[in-house]
FITI-829477 format. One line per field, with one value per residue (C-alpha): residue number from 1; residue in three letters; x, y, z. Coordinates in steps of 0.05 Angstrom, whole numbers, plus 5000, padded with zeros to 4 digits. Example, Ala and Ser with C-alpha at 12.3 -4.5 7.8 and 13.67 -1.06 7.14 Angstrom:
BEGIN
k	[1 | 2]
r	[ALA | SER]
px	[5246 | 5273]
py	[4910 | 4979]
pz	[5156 | 5143]
***
This chain:
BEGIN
k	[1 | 2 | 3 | 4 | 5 | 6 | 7 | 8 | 9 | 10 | 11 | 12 | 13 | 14 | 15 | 16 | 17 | 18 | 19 | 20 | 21 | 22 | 23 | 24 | 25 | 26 | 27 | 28 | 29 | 30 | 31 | 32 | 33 | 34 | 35 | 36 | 37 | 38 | 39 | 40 | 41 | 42 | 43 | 44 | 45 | 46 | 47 | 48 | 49 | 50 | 51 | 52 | 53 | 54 | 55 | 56 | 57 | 58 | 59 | 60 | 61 | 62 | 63 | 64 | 65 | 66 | 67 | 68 | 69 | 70 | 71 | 72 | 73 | 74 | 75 | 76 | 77 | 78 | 79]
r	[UNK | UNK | UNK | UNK | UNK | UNK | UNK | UNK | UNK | UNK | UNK | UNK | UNK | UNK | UNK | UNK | UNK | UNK | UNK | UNK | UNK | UNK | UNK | UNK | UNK | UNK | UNK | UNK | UNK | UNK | UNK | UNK | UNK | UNK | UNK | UNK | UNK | UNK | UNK | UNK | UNK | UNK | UNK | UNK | UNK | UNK | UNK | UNK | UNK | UNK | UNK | UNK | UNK | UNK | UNK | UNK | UNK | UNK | UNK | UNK | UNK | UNK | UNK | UNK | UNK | UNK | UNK | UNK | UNK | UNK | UNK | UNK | UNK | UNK | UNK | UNK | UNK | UNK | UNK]
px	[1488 | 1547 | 1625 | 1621 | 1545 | 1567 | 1631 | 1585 | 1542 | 1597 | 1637 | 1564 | 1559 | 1619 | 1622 | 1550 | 1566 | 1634 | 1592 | 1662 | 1642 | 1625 | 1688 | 1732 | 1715 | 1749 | 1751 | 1822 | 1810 | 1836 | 1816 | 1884 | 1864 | 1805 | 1805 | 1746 | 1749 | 1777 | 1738 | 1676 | 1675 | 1692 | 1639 | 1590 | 1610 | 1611 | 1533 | 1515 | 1537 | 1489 | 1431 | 1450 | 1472 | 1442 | 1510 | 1553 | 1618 | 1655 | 1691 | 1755 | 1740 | 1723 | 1796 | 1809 | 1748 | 1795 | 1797 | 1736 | 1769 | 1762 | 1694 | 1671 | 1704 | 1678 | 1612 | 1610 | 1630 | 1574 | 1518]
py	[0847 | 0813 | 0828 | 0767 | 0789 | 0868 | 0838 | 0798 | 0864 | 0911 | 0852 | 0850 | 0926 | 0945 | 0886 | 0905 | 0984 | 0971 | 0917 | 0865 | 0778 | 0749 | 0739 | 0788 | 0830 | 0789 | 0812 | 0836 | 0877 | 0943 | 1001 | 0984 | 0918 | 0926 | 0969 | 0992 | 1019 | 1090 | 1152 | 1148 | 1073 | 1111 | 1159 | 1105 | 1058 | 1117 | 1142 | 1068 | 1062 | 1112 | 1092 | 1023 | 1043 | 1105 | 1138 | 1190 | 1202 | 1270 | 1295 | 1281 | 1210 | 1185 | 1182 | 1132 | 1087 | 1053 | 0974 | 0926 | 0921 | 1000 | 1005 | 0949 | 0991 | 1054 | 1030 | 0989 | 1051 | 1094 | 1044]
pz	[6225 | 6226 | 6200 | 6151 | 6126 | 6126 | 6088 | 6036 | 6023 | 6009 | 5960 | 5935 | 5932 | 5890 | 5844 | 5824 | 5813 | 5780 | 5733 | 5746 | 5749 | 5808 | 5841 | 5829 | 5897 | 5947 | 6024 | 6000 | 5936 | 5937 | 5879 | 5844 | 5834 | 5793 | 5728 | 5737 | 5806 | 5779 | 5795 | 5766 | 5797 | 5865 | 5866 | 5845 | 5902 | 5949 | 5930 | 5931 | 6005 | 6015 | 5987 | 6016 | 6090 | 6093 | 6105 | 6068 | 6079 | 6081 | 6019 | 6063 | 6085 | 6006 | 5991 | 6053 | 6027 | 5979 | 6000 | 6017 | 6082 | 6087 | 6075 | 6124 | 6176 | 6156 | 6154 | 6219 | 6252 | 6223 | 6211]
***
C-alpha cells in the first residue's frame, strides 16, 4: 500500500468513527480541530485502527496518535 492510499484510509477511518462530512479530515487535521475528536472520538479511532490494521497501540503511544499525519506514521511503522 501506498502513503497516499494508507493516507486516504485513515482520513476515511476517522471521519467515519467521528460521524463529521466528507471533508473535514484533511491530511492536516489534528484532534483540536474537530469537535468531535475528544475522548470518546479517540478511543473510537484508536479500536477502529485495530480492527482495520490489525494493530493496537500501547496505552502510552494513544496520546501521541493525535494528528492524521500521526497515525499514517504509526501505522506504516507497524503494519
Amino acid at each position: 500500500m501506498t502513503d497516499d492510499e494508507l493516507e486516504v484510509r485513515v482520513i476515511g477511518l476517522i471521519g467515519r468513527e467521528l460521524g463529521v462530512p466528507d471533508g473535514s479530515v484533511t491530511p492536516a487535521t489534528v484532534s483540536g480541530d474537530l469537535e468531535r475528536w475528544d475522548s470518546l472520538g479517540h478511543l473510537q479511532i484508536c479500536m477502529a485502527l485495530e480492527a482495520e490494521f490489525g494493530i493496537s497501540p500501547e496505552l502510552e503511544e494513544l496520546e501521541e496518535l493525535d494528528s492524521v499525519a500521526a497515525i499514517v506514521a504509526y501505522v506504516r511503522e507497524d503494519a
